[in-house]
C-alpha positions in Angstrom: 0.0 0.0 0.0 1.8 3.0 -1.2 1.0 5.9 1.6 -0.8 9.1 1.0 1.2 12.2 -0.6 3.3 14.8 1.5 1.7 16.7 3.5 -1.1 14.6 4.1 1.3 11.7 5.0 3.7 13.0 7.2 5.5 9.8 8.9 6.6 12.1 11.8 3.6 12.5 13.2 3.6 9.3 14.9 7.2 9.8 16.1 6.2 12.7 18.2 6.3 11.6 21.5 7.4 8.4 23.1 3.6 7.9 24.2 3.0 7.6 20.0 5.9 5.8 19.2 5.1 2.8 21.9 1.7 2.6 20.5 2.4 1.8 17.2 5.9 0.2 17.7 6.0 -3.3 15.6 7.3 -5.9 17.9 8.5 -5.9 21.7 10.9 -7.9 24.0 10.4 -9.5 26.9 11.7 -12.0 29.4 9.8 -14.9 27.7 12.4 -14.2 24.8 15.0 -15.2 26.4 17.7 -18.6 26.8 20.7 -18.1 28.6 23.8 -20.2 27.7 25.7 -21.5 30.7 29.3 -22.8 30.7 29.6 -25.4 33.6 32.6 -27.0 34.7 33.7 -29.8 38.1 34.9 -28.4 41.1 33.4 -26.3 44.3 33.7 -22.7 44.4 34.7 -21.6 41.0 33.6 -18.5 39.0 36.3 -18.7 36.3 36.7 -15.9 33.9 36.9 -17.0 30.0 39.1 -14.2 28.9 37.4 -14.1 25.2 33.9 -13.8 26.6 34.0 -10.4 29.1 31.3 -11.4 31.7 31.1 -14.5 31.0 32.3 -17.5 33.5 32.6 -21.0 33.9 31.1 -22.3 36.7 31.0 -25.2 39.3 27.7 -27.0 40.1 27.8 -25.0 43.7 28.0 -21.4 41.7 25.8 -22.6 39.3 22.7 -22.8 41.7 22.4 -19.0 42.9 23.1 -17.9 39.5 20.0 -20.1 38.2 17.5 -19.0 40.6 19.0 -15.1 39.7 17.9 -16.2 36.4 14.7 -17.4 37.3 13.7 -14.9 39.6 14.3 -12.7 37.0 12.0 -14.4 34.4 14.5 -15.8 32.3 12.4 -19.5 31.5 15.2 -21.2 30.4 19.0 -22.1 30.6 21.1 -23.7 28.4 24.3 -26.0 29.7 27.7 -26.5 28.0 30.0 -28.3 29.5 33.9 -27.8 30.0 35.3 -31.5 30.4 38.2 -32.3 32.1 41.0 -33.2 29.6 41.1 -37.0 31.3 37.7 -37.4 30.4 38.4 -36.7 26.6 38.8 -39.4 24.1 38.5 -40.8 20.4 35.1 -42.7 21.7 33.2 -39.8 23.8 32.2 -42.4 26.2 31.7 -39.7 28.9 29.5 -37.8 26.5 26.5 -40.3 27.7 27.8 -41.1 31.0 24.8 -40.6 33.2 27.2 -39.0 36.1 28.9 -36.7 33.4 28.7 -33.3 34.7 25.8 -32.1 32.6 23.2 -34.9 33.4 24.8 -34.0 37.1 23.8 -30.2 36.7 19.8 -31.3 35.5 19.3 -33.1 38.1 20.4 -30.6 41.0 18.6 -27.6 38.5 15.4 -29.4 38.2 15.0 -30.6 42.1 15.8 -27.2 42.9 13.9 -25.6 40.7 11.5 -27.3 38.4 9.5 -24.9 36.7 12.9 -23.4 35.4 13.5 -25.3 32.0 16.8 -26.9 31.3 18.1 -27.4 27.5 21.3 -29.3 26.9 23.6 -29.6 24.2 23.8 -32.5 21.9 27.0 -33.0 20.1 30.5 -34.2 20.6 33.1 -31.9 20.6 32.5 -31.1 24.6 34.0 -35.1 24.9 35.7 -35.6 21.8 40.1 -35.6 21.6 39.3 -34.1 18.5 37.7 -31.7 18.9 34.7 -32.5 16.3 30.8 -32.3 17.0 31.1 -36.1 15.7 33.4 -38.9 15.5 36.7 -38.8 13.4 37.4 -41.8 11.6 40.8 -42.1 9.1 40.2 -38.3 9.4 36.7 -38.1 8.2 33.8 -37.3 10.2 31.6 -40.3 9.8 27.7 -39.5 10.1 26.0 -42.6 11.3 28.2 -43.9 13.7 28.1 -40.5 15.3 24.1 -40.2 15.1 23.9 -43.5 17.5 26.4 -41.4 19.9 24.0 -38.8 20.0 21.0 -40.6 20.2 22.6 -42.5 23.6 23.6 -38.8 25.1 20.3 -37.5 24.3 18.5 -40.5 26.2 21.0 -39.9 29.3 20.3 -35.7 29.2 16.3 -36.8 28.9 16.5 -39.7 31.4 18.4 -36.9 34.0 15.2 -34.8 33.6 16.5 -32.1 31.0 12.7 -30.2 29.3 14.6 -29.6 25.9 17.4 -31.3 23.7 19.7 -28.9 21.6 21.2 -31.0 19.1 23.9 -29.0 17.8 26.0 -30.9 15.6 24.5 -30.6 12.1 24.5 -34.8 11.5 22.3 -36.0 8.8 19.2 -38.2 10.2 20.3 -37.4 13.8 16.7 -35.1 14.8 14.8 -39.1 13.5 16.9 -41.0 15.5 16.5 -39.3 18.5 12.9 -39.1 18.3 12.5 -42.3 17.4 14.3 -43.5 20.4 12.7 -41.2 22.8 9.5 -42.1 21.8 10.3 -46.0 22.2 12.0 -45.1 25.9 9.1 -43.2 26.8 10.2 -39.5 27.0 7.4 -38.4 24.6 7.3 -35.0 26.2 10.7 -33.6 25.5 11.0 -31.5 23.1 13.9 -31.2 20.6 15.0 -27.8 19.4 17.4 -28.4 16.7 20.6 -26.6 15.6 18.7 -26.8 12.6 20.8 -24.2 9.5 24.1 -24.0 11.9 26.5 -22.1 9.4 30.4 -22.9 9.2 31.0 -19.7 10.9 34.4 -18.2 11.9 32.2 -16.3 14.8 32.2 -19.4 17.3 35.9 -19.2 18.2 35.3 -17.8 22.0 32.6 -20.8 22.6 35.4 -22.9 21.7 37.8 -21.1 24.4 34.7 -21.6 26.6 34.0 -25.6 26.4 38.0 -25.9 26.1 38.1 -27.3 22.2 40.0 -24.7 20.7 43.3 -26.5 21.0 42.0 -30.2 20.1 40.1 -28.9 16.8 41.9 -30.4 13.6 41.0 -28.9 10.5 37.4 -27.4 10.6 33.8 -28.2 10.4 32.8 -27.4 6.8 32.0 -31.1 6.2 28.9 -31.0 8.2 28.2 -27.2 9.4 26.8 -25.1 6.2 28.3 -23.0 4.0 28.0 -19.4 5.2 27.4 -18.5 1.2 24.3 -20.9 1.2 20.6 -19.9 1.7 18.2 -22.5 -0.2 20.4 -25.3 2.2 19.7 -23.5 5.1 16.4 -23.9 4.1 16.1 -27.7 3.1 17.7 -28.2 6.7 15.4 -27.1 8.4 12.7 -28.8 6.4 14.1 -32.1 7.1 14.3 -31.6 11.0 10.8 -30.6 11.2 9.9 -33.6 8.9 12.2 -35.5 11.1 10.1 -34.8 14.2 12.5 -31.2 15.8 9.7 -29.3 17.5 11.8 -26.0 17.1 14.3 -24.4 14.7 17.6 -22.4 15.7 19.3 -20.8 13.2 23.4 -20.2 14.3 24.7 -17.4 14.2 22.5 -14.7 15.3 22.5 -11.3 13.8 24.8 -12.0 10.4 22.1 -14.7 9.6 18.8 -12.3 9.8 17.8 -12.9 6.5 17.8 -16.9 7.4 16.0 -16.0 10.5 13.7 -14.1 8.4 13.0 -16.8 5.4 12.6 -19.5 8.1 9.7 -18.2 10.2 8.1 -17.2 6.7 8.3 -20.2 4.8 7.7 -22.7 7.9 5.7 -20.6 10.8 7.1 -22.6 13.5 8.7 -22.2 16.6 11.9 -20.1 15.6 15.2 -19.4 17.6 18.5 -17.9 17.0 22.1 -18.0 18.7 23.4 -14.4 19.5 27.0 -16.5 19.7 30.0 -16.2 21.3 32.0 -13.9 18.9 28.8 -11.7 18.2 28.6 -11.1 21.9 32.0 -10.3 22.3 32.6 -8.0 19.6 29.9 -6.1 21.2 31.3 -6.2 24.5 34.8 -5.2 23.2 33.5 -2.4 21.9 31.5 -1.1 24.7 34.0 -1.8 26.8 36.4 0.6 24.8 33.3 3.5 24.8 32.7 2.8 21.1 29.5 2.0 21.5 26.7 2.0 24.3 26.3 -1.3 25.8 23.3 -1.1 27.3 21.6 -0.1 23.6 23.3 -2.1 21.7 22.6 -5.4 23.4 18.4 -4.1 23.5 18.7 -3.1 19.9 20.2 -6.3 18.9 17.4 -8.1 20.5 14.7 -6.1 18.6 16.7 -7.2 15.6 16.0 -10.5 16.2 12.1 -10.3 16.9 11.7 -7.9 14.1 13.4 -10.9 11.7 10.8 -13.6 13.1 12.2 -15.2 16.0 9.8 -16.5 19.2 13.7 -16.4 21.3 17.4 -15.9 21.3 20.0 -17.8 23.5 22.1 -15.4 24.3 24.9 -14.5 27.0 23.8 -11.4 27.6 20.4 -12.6 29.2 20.5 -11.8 32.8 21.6 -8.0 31.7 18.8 -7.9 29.2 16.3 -8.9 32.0 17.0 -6.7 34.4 17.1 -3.8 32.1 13.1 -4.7 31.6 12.9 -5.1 34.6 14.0 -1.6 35.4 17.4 -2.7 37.4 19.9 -2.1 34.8 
């Protein structure tokens, strides 16, 4: 609809005041919005510091606790858990990647008995277990597909089995959101829903996650095999197809704000359930340059989130979640 002629039309009229432009502003944030990505590591009493990620720290089980009910009592209604393993517990075979004592099955269990309307998703994929340093299992240097979709399907069942509300599988493995359905359906888990990874870009923007979950140094080569090519739109798009075919209940699109457009084309060609990954390096690029007065970090990190509505998405996971909820909630 093409808008009446100047003067009648004058689009400034409903930029006046900020009464006018809150009534007729397009989309709004809230704390529903919002997932928070937590970094967990063994041990009593830590708060570590990842260097790459200002802000952002590792924490023991112990630490983890007061900064989920923070979270909660804030309105934040999920977390997300990533795991930095111990370098023992590393190997070619990721046996501790479905270890029901592993710390991540550890941390659902204490999160959920502590507090159980506070949703817990987990990550599915490798790399947090893997000498390798590869979302799936390296074989004569090749990532092979199957062998690492029954991996996954075993570390999903442990996560669901521990009590986690939502599987994150992250790892971009052909027929891996069917198997795991599949199998939680036959174990009985029919109520946990899958939010799949589903259009997860080979992206030079994850390299702090990395530093994060400790992989940085064990990665050989890269991930282009099975993450997609950051040049590719229509096969962002046929992913994401498949894993709702394949039984995914939600779609995430990774990264964040360099993938609008995907975000975009995904809500509008499937209307479902659609999330993004405000990741590692888009986070810290913004901190860096707040932190060096550049830019205001405060209206940045807001503005960043409107981006994200206004391209489609029902949430974001994104580290800056506690800072975006008390800014709503007037405590910034």
């Amino acid at each position: 609809m093409t808008p009446a002629p100047f003067p009648a039309a004058r689009m400034r009229r409903l930029r006046r005041t900020n009464a006018l432009r809150e009534m007729v502003q397009e989309n709004g944030l809230s704390t529903r919005d919002l997932i928070w990505p937590v970094f967990i590591r063994d041990g009593e009493g830590i708060e570590e510091p990842i260097s790459s990620l200002p802000g952002v720290n590792r924490l023991s089980l112990d630490r983890l606790m007061p900064a989920a009910e923070k979270a909660h009592r804030l309105g934040i209604p999920a977390i997300c858990l990533f795991p930095y393993t111990d370098a023992s517990l590393r190997t070619e075979t990721c046996e501790e990647a479905w270890n029901p004592e592993n710390l991540t099955n550890r941390a659902i269990r204490a999160l959920k008995a502590e507090f159980p309307e506070l949703m817990v998703m987990t990550d599915i994929a490798l790399d947090p277990y893997n000498a390798n340093g590869h979302d799936g299992f390296v074989v004569n240097g090749e990532i092979v597909n199957d062998e690492t979709v029954n991996a996954l399907v075993k570390m999903g069942l442990a996560q669901a089995e521990a009590g986690a509300d939502i599987l994150g599988p992250s790892d971009m493995m052909d027929g891996r959101i069917g198997a795991l359905r599949l199998a939680l359906e036959e174990v009985g888990h029919r109520d946990v829903a899958i939010l799949s990874y589903a259009a997860k870009f080979a992206s030079a923007f994850y390299g702090p996650f990395r530093d994060a979950v400790g992989a940085s140094g064990r990665l050989v080569g890269d991930k282009a095999t099975y993450q997609i090519n950051p040049a590719n739109a229509s096969e962002a798009l046929a992913c994401v197809a498949r894993d709702l075919s394949e039984g995914a209940d939600m779609v995430m699109v990774k990264p964040g704000m360099p993938y609008l457009d995907i975000c975009r084309a995904v809500k509008d060609r499937f209307a479902r359930p659609t999330f993004a990954y405000q990741v590692s390096g888009e986070y810290a690029m913004l901190m860096a340059a707040a932190q060096n007065g550049w830019l205001d970090g405060d209206k940045v990190m807001l503005e960043s989130m409107m981006a994200f509505k206004r391209a489609g998405c029902d949430g974001v996971l994104t580290y800056f979640a506690p800072r975006i909820a008390a800014a709503l909630h007037g405590q910034g």
